[in-house]
Structure formats: structure tokens, C-alpha cells
C-alpha positions in Angstrom: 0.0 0.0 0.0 1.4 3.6 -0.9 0.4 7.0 -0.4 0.1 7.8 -3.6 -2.8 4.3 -3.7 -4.6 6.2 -1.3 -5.0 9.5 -3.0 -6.0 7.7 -6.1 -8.5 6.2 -4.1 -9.4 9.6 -2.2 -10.2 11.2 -5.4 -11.9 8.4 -7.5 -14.1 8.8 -4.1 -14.3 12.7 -4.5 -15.5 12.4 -7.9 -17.3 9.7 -8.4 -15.8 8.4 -11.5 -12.6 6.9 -12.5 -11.8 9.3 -15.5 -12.1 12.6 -13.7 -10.1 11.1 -11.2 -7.6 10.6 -13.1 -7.3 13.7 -15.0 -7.2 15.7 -11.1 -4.7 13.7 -9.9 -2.5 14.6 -13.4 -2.1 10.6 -14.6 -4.2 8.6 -17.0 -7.0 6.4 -16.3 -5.8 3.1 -16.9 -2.5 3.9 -14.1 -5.6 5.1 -11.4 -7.4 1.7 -12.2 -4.4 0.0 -11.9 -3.1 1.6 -8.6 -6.7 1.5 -7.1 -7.0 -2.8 -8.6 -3.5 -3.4 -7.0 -4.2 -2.2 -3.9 -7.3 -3.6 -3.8 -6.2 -6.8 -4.4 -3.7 -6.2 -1.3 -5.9 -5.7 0.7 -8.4 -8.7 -0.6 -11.8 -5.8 -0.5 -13.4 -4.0 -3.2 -13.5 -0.3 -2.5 -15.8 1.1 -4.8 -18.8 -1.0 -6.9 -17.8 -0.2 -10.2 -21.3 -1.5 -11.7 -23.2 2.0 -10.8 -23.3 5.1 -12.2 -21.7 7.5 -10.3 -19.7 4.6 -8.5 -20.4 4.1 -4.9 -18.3 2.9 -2.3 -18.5 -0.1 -0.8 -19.3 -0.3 3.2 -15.9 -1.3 3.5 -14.7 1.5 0.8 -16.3 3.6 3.0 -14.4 3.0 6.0 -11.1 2.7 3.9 -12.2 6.5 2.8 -11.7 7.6 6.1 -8.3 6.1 7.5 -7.0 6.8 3.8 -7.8 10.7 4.3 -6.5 10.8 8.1 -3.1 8.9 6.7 -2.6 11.1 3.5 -3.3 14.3 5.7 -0.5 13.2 8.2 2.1 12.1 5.4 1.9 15.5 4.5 3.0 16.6 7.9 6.0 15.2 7.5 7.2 17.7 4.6 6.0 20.6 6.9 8.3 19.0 9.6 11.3 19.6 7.6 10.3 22.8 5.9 10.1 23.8 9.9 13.0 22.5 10.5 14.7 24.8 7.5 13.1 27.7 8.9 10.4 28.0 6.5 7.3 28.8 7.4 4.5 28.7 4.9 1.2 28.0 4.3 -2.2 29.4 3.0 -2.8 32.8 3.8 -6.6 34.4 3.7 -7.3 38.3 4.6 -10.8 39.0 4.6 -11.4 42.8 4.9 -14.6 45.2 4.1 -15.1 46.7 1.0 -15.3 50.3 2.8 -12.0 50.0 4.6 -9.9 48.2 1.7 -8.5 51.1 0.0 -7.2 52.7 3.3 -6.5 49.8 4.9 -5.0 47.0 2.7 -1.9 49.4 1.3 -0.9 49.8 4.5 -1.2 46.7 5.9 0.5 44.8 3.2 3.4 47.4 3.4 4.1 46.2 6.9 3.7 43.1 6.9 6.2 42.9 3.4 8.8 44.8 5.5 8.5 42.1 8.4 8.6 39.6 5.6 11.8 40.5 4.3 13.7 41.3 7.7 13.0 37.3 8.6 
């Protein structure tokens, strides 16, 4: 079982079909099928009952969907660990502000915090 199985699996789940899977996780179709029958095989289950339209998970797909998302979200801890580590601190950034305040405000908040930015 690899990671990379599992976020096959977590997006053929997401989408509901195999194709659009495939083309959000940037590989073709037939490698997804082939990750996702491999590890189903592995694992001696089938995760999702390909005979429906959308497919559906299988009770035990379903449970397989959640560990799989908890596992993937942890393996990317590890990268943030190092990036830490390296004294890089990143991430996604949101600023919500009002409309009325923006053009006031926003200048000169992103002035300051580009000058703390660049003394770090």
C-alpha cells in the first residue's frame, strides 16, 4: 500500500468516477485503475462498486475513505516538519477585509507586513 494508492482512491471517491479522477490527480485512467485494482487486491476488498453510475463505495470502501484521508493528511506533515525545520514557514494565507475599509487599509497593511517579511 502507498500513499500515492490512497490518493488515487481519495479522489476516485471525490469524484465519483474513474476518469475525472484521473485527470485531477494529473495521470491517466488506466494507471488510477491499476493503482486502485493493486491495492485492492492487497488488501483482498473491493472499494468502490464499479457497476453504478456514479460509483459508490462499498461499506468497507467507505471505511477505507476515512483512515485513507487521516493517513494522506498526516504524510503531509512530514514535509512541513522539515520545511520547519529549515526555517520556512508557509502556508495558506486568507485576509478578509470590508469593502469600505480596503482602500485605506489594505496598502498599508501589506506594506508592513512585506517589510517584516523581508527582515525574517
Amino acid at each position: 500500500m502507498t500513499i500515492t494508492q490512497l490518493k488515487y482512491v481519495l479522489a476516485v471517491a471525490e469524484h465519483k468516477n474513474f476518469t475525472l479522477a484521473a485527470e485531477n490527480s494529473f495521470v491517466t485512467q488506466p494507471t488510477l485503475s491499476m493503482q486502485i485494482q493493486k491495492l485492492e487486491d492487497e488488501l483482498n476488498v473491493t472499494i468502490f462498486n464499479r457497476k453504478k453510475k456514479p460509483i459508490e463505495l462499498t461499506p468497507i470502501g467507505e471505511k477505507i475513505i476515512e483512515q485513507a484521508k487521516i493517513i494522506v493528511n498526516e504524510s503531509t506533515r512530514i514535509t512541513d516538519i522539515v520545511d520547519q525545520q529549515k526555517g520556512f514557514i508557509g502556508g495558506e494565507f486568507k485576509l478578509g477585509i470590508i469593502p469600505t475599509i480596503m482602500p485605506t487599509l489594505l496598502p498599508f497593511f501589506l506594506k508592513t507586513f512585506l517589510k517584516k517579511i523581508s527582515k525574517s
